[in-house]
N, C-alpha and C positions, 0 to 999 in steps of 0.2 A: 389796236386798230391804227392803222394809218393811210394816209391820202399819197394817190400819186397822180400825175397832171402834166401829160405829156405836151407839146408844142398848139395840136390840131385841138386837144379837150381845150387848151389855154381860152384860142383863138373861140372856139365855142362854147365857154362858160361854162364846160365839163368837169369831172374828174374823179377818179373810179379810188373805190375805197378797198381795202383789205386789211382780212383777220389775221393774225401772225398768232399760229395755232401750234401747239407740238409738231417736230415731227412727224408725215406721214406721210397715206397717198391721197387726202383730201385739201385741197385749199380751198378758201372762201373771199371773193373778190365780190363785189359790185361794179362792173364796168359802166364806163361813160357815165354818170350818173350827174344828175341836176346839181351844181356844187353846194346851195342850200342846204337839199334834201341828206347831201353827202355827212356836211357838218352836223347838222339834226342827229340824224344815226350815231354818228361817231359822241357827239355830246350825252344822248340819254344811254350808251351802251358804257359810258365811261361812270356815270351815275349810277346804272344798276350793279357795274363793278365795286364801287366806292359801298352801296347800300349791302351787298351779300359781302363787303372784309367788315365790317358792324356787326355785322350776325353771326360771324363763323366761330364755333366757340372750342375748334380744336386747338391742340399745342401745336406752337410754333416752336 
């Protein structure tokens, strides 16, 4: 995941988030979004990744 925060989101406390996903034809963005709410997301998605590499019990 990552943040991106163009001049206008700047000026308006904005800033749209995205998932950086395999290649395809789907993306996954949240536009303009509340920059709080942005962080929040991005923190607890970074945590359920951290909690499911604890549990994966294939071979690396």
């Amino acid at each position: 995941m990552r943040f991106t925060q163009g001049p206008w989101e700047r000026v308006l406390d904005l800033t749209s988030v995205h998932v950086d996903t395999t290649p395809g034809p789907m993306t996954i963005s949240g536009l303009h979004r509340d920059r709080v709410f942005a962080a929040d997301v991005c923190v607890a998605q970074a945590e359920r990744a951290r909690l499911a590499r604890t549990r994966d019990t294939s071979v690396h």
